[in-house]
C-alpha positions as CSV (number, residue, x, y, z in Angstrom):
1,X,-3.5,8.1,-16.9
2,X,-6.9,7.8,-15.6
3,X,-7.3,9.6,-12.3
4,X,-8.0,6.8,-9.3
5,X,-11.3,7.3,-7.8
6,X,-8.8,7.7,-4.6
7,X,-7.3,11.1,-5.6
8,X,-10.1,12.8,-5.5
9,X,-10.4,15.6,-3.1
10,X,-11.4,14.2,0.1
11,X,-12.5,17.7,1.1
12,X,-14.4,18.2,-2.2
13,X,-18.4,17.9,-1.4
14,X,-20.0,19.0,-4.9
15,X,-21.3,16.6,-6.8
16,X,-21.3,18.7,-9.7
17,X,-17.6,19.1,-9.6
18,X,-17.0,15.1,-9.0
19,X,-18.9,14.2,-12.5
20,X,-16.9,16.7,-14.6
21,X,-13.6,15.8,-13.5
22,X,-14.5,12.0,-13.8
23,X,-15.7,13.2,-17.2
24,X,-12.3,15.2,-18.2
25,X,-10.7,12.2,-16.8
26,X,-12.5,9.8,-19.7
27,X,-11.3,12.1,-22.2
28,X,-8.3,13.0,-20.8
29,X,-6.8,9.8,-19.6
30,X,-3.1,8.9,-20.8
31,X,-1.3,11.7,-20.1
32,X,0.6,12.7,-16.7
33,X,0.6,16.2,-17.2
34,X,-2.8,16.6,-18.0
35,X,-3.9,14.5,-15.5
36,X,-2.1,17.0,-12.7
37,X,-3.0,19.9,-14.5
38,X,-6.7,19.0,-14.8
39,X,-6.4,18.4,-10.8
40,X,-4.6,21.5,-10.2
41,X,-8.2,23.4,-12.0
42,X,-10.1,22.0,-8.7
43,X,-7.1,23.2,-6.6
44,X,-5.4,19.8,-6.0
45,X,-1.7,19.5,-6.5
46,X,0.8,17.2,-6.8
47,X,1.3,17.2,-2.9
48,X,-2.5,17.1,-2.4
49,X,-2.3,13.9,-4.3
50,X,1.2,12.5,-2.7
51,X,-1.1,13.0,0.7
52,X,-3.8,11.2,-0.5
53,X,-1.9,8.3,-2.0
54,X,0.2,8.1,0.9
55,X,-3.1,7.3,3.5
56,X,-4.4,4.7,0.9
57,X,-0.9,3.2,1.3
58,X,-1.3,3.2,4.9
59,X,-5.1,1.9,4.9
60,X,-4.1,-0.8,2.4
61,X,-1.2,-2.1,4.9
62,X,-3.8,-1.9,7.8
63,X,-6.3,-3.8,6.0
64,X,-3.8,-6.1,5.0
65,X,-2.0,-6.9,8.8
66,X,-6.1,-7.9,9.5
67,X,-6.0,-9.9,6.3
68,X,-3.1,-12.1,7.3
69,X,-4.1,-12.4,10.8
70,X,-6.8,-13.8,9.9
71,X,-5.6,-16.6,7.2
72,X,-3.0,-17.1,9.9
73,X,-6.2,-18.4,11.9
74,X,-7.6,-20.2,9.1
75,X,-4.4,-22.2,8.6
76,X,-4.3,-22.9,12.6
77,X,-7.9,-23.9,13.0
78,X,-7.4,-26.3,9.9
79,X,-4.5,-28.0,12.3
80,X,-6.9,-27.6,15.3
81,X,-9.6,-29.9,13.7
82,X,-8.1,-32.6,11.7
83,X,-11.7,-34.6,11.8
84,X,-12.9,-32.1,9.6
85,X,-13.9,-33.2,6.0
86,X,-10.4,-33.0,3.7
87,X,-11.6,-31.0,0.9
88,X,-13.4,-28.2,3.2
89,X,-9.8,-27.6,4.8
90,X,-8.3,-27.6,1.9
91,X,-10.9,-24.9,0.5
92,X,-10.9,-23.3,3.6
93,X,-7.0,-22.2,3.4
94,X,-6.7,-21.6,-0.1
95,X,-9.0,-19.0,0.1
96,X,-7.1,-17.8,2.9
97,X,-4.4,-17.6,0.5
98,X,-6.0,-15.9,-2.4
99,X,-7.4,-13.0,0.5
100,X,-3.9,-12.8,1.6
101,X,-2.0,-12.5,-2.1
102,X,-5.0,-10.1,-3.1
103,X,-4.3,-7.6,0.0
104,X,-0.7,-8.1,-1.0
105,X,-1.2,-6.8,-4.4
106,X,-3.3,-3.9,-2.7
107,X,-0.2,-2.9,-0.6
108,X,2.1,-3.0,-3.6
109,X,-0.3,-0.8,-6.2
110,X,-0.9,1.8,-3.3
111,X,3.4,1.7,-3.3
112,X,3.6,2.0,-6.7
113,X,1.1,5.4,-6.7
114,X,2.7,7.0,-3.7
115,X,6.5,6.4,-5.8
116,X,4.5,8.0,-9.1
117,X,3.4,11.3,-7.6
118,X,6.7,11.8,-5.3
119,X,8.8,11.6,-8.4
120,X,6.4,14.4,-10.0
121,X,6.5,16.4,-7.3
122,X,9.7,16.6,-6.5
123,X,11.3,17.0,-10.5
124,X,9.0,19.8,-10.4
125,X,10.0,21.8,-6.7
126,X,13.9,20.7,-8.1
127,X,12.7,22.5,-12.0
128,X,10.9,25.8,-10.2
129,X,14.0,26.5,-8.2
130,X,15.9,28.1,-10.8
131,X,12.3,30.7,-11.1
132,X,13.4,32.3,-8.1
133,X,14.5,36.0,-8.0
134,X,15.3,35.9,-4.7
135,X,18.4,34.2,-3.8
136,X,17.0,33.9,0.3
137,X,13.8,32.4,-0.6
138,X,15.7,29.7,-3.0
139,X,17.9,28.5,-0.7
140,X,14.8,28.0,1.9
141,X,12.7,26.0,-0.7
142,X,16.2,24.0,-1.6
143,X,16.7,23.1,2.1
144,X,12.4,22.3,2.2
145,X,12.9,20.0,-0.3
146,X,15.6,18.0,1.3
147,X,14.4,17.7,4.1
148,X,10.9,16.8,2.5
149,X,12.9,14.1,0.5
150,X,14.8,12.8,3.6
151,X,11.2,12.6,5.4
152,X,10.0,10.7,1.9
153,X,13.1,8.5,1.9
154,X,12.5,6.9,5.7
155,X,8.6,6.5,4.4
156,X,9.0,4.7,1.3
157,X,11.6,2.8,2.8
158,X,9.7,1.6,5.5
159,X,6.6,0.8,2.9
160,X,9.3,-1.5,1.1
161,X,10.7,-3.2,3.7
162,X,6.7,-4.2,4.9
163,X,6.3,-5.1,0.8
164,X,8.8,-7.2,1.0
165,X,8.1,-9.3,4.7
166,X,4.9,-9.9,2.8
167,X,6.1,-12.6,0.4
168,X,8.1,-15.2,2.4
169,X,4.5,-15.3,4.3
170,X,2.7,-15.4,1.1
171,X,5.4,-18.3,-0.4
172,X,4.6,-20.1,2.8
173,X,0.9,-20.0,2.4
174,X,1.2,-21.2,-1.1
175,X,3.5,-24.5,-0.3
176,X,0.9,-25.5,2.5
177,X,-1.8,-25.2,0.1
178,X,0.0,-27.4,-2.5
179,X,1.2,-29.4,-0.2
180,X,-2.3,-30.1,0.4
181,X,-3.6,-30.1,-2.5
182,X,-1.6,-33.2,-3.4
183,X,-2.1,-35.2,0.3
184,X,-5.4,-34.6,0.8
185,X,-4.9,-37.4,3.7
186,X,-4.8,-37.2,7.5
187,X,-0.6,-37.3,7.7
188,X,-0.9,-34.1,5.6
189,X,-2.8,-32.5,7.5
190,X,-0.3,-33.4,10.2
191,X,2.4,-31.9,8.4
192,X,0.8,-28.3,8.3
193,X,1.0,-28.2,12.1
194,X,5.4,-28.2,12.1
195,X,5.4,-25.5,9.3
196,X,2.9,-23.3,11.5
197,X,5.3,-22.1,13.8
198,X,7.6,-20.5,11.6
199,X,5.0,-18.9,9.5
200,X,3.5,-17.5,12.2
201,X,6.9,-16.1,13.2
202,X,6.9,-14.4,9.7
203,X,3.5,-13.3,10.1
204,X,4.3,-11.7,12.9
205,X,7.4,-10.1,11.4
206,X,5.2,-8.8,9.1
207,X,3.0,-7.2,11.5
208,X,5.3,-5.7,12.6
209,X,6.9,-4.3,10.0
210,X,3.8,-3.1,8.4
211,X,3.0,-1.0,12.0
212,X,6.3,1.0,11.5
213,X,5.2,1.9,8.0
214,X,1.7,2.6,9.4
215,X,3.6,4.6,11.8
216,X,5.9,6.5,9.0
217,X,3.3,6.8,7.2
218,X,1.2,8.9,9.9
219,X,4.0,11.5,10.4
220,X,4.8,11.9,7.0
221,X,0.9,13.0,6.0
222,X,1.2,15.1,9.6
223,X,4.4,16.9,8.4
224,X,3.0,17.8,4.9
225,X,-0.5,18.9,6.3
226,X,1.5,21.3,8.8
227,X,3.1,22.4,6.1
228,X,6.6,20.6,5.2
């Protein structure tokens, strides 16, 4: 698997040290283990990464809320000036809809990561249990990781439920863009303005589901960078 330019160290400054792990990474790529392992050399691990992934999650829904606010506008102002030429509105909100289904795709590959590297972590904290010689110091790194998984559970489940307010907006977007596509005619135009409401109301749902997960997000990276 290659390693995404994202997990690199963000504390790392030596450029040195940058080129020859993107060069192990070329030779290396494919393989899970190697990939961690090969991190773990330039003292990243697995929660290092899980960090890391988790703010480009976060950055990806932020981006993302501005991204849809703003083809939100673009579909209004299209409504707002129906003496504009036909095929410039219609240009102007598909556009609007490619930026917003591209942002969307962000979110869900920045999901996808953070899920990869949590399941790695924790199969290996649950498979280095059983090293333990002392019972007292088991039973604390037991109860760290489920607590750890409980705090991972309420993220990821937030980062879903945003995910998933993102594609009744997007759906939406798409049918006024057809919808226009094949009326490019004033009374189509017309049309666009009654749909607005509720897509706005989604868009907003969306906004504000994506500001808890924000939110999640933020205490989750605060917890493990305290230490647990």
């Amino acid at each position: 698997m290659p390693i995404p330019a994202t997990d690199f160290p963000k504390t790392q400054t030596s450029i040195q040290r940058f080129w020859l792990l993107l060069f192990a990474t070329v030779l290396l790529g494919g393989c899970s283990t190697v990939y961690y392992k090969t991190m773990e050399k330039f003292g990243y691990e697995k929660r290092d990464i899980l960090v890391d992934r988790v703010e480009d999650a976060r950055d990806s829904q932020n981006d993302a809320q501005e991204t849809f606010r703003s083809s939100l506008e673009r579909f209004q102002s299209v409504v707002d000036t129906p003496d504009t030429e036909l095929k410039e509105q219609y240009a102007e909100i598909s556009d609007a809809y490619e930026d917003s289904l591209a942002s969307a795709e962000e979110v869900r590959d920045r999901i996808d990561k953070v899920e990869e590297v949590a399941e790695d972590l924790f199969d290996e904290w649950e498979d280095e249990l059983s090293l333990y010689e002392s019972a007292s110091l088991r039973r604390s790194s037991e109860q760290q990781l489920k607590d750890t998984r409980v705090q991972y559970s309420q993220l990821i489940s937030r980062m879903h439920d945003a995910e998933d307010r993102m594609e009744p907006v997007l759906q939406a977007f798409e049918d006024q863009v057809l919808y226009l596509k094949h009326n490019l005619n004033a009374q189509a135009i017309g049309s666009l303005e009654n749909e607005l409401v509720s897509i706005r109301q989604d868009v907003d749902y969306l906004i504000r589901n994506m500001e808890q997960s924000i939110a999640e997000s933020e205490a989750f990276i605060q917890r493990f960078r305290q230490g647990g």
